[in-house]
C-alpha positions in Angstrom: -34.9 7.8 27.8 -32.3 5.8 25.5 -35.1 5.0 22.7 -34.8 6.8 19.5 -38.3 8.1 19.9 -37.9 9.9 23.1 -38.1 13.5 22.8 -36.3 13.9 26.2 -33.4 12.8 24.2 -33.4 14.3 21.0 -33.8 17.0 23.5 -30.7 16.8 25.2 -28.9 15.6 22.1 -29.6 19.5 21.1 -29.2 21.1 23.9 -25.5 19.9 24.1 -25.1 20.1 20.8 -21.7 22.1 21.0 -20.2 18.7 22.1 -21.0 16.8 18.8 -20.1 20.4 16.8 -16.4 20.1 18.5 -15.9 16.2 17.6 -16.7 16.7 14.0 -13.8 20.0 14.4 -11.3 17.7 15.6 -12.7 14.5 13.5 -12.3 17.1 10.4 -9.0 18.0 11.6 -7.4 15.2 12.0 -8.6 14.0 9.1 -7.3 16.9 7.2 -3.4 16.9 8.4 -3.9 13.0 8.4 -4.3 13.0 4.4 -1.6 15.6 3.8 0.8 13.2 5.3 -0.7 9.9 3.9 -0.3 12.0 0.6 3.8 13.4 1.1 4.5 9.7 2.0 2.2 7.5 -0.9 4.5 9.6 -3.3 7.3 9.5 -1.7 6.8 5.7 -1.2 5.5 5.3 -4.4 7.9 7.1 -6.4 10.7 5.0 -4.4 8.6 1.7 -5.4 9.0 2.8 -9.2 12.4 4.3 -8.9 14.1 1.0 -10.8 16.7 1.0 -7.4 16.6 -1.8 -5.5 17.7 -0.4 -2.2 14.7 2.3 -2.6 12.1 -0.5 -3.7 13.3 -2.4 -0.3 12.9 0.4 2.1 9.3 0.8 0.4 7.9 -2.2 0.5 9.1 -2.8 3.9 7.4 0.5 4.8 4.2 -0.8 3.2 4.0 -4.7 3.8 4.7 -3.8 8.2 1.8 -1.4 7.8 -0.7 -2.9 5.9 -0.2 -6.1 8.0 -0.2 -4.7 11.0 -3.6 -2.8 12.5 -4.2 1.0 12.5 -5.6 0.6 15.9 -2.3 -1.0 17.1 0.1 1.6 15.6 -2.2 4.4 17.0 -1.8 3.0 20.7 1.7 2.4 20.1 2.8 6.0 18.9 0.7 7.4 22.2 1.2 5.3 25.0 5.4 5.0 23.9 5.7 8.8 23.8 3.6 9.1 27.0 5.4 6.3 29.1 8.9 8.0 27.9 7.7 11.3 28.9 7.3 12.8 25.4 3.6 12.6 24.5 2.3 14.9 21.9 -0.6 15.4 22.4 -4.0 12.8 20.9 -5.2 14.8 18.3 -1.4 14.7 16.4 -0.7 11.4 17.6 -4.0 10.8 15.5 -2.5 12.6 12.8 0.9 10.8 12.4 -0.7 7.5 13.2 -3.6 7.6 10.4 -0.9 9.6 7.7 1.4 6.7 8.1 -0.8 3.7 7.9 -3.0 5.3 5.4 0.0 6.9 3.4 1.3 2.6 2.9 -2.2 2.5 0.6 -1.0 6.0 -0.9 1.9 4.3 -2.2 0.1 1.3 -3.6 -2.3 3.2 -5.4 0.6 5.7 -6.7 3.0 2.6 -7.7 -0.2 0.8 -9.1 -1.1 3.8 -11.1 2.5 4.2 -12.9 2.9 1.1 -13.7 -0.1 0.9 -16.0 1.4 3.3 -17.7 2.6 1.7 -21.3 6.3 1.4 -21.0 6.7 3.3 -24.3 5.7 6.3 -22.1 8.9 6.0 -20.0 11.3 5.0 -23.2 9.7 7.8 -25.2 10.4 10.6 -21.8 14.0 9.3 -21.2 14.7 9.7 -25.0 14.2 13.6 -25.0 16.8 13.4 -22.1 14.1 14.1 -19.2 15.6 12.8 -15.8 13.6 10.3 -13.4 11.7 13.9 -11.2 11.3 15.3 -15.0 9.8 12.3 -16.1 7.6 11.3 -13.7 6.4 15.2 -13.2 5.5 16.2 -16.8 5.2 12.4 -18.8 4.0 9.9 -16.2 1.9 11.3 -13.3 -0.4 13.5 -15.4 -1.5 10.2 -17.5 -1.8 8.6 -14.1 -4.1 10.9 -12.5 -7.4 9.2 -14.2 -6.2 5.8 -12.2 -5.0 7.3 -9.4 -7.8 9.0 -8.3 -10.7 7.1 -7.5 -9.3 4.5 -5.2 -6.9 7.7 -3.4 -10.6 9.3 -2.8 -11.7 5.8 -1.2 -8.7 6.0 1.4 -9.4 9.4 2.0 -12.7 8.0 2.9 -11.5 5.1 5.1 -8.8 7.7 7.1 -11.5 10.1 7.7 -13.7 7.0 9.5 -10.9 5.6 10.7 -10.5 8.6 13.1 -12.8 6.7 15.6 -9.7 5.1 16.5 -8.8 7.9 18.6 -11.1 6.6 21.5 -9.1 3.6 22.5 -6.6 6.7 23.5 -9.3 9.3 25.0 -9.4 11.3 21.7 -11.5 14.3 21.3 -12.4 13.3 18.0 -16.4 12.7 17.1 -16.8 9.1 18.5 -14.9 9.8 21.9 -17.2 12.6 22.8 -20.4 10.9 21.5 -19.0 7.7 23.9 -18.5 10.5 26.7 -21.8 12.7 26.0 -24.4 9.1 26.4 -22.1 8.2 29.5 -21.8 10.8 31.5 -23.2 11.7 34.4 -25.1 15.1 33.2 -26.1 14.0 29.7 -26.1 10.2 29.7 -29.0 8.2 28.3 -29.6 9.4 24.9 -28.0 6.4 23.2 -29.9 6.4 20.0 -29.9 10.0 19.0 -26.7 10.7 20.2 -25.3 8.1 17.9 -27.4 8.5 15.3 -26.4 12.1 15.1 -22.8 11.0 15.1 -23.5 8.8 12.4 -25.5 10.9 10.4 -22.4 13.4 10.6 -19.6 11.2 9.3 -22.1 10.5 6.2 -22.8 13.9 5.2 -18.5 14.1 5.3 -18.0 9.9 3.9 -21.0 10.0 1.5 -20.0 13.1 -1.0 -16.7 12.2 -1.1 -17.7 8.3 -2.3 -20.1 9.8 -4.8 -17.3 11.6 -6.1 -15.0 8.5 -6.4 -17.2 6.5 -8.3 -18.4 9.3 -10.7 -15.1 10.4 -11.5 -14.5 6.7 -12.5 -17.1 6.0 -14.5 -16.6 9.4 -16.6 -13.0 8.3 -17.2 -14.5 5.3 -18.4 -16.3 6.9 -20.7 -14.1 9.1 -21.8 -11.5 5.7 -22.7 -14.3 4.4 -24.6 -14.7 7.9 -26.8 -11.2 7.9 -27.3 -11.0 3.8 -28.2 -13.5 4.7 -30.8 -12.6 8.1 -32.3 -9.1 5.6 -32.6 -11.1 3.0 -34.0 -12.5 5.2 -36.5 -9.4 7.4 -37.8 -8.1 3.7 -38.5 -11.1 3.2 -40.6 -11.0 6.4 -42.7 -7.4 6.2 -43.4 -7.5 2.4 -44.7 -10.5 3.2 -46.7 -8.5 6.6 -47.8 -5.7 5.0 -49.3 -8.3 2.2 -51.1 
C-alpha cells in the first residue's frame, strides 16, 4: 500500500488530510514568530558587532561563534528537555520558536554586520559630521543603503528556519514532519509512505520555493540596477570632460 502509485494511499493521504493541513499551521507558525526573533536579535547582534565597542563586539561574536558551531538540533533538545526535567517546559511549538530565532538570529547578525560594513566608510564620516549619533546614523545614513545587500541572503535564512522546523520531531513537535512521521506510522493510517511524504514535501516547496525565487530575483535586479548607475556615472564623467574641452 506504501507505493506511490497505490490509490488506496493517495486515498487515505486525503481522507486525513486535516492532519497534513495542521502541520503546515504549526510549521507556518513557528516559522513566523521564529523569524521575528532571528530578526530583533541579527540587529541587535549586528548593530552590537558594528558598534566600534569592544565589550559589545565580544558579547556578539561570542553569541554568534557558540551558535553557528554548535547544531540547531542540539540547542532545540537542550532548551526542551532542560525546561521539562526542571519542571518548567513551555510548551514544543515555542520551544521551537526560541530555539530556531536564536540560532537562526546568529546568521541575522552576520548578514546585518556583513551588510554595514560594505558600506564606504565616507558614509559613516559624512553622517557623524552633521552631528547624527550612532541609532541616527545607522537609522537614516547606513541601513537604508544596506538593504540591497542585506536582503537576499536574510530571505535564504528565512528559507533555511522555515525547513529547519523539521527539527521539532526529535522533541514530539506538531509541526509538518512530526505528524507526517505519526500519520504513515500509526496504527489507523499507516502505510502510505510515499504520498504522505510526497505531500509533505510538496508543501514545504510551495512555502521554500517562492520565497528562493524572490531572493535571487531581487539580487540580480540590484545588480542591474549597480550597473545602470556605474554607467550613467561613467557617462556624466564623460560629458563633463568633454564639456570643459
Amino acid at each position: 500500500m506504501s507505493g506511490i502509485f497505490s490509490a488506496r494511499a493517495w486515498d487515505k493521504v486525503w481522507t486525513y488530510r486535516s492532519t497534513f493541513a495542521l502541520g503546515l499551521f504549526n510549521t507556518v507558525r513557528t516559522a513566523f514568530f521564529g523569524i521575528l526573533l532571528a530578526l530583533v536579535l541579527g540587529i541587535i547582534f549586528g548593530l552590537m558587532a558594528t558598534s566600534g565597542k569592544k565589550p559589545l563586539k565580544f558579547i556578539s561574536r561570542v553569541y554568534v561563534e557558540i551558535i553557528q558551531n554548535t547544531p540547531v538540533l542540539l540547542q532545540c533538545c537542550f532548551l526542551y528537555y532542560a525546561l521539562a526535567f526542571s519542571n518548567h517546559s513551555i510548551g514544543i511549538i515555542l520551544t521551537g520558536i526560541i530555539s530556531l530565532g536564536v540560532y537562526t538570529g546568529a546568521y541575522m547578525a552576520e548578514v546585518i554586520r556583513a551588510g554595514i560594513e560594505a558600506i564606504p566608510v565616507g558614509q559613516f564620516e559624512a553622517a557623524s559630521s552633521q552631528g547624527f549619533n550612532y541609532i541616527e546614523k545607522m537609522y537614516y545614513i547606513i541601513l537604508p543603503q544596506s538593504i540591497k545587500i542585506i536582503l537576499p541572503p536574510m530571505v535564504n535564512q528565512v528559507v533555511n528556519l522555515i525547513k529547519n522546523t523539521s527539527c521539532l520531531y526529535i522533541i514530539g513537535g506538531a509541526d509538518l514532519i512530526s505528524l507526517t512521521y505519526s500519520f504513515v506510522t500509526g496504527e489507523n493510517t499507516g502505510g502510505a509512505y510515499a504520498p504522505a511524504y510526497i505531500v509533505s514535501g510538496l508543501l514545504f516547496f510551495v512555502i521554500c520555493f517562492p520565497l528562493t525565487k524572490f531572493a535571487s530575483t531581487w539580487e540580480a535586479y540590484l545588480k542591474k540596477m549597480d550597473q545602470r548607475i556605474q554607467f550613467a556615472q561613467h557617462t556624466t564623467i564623460e560629458e563633463g570632460v568633454a564639456a570643459n574641452e
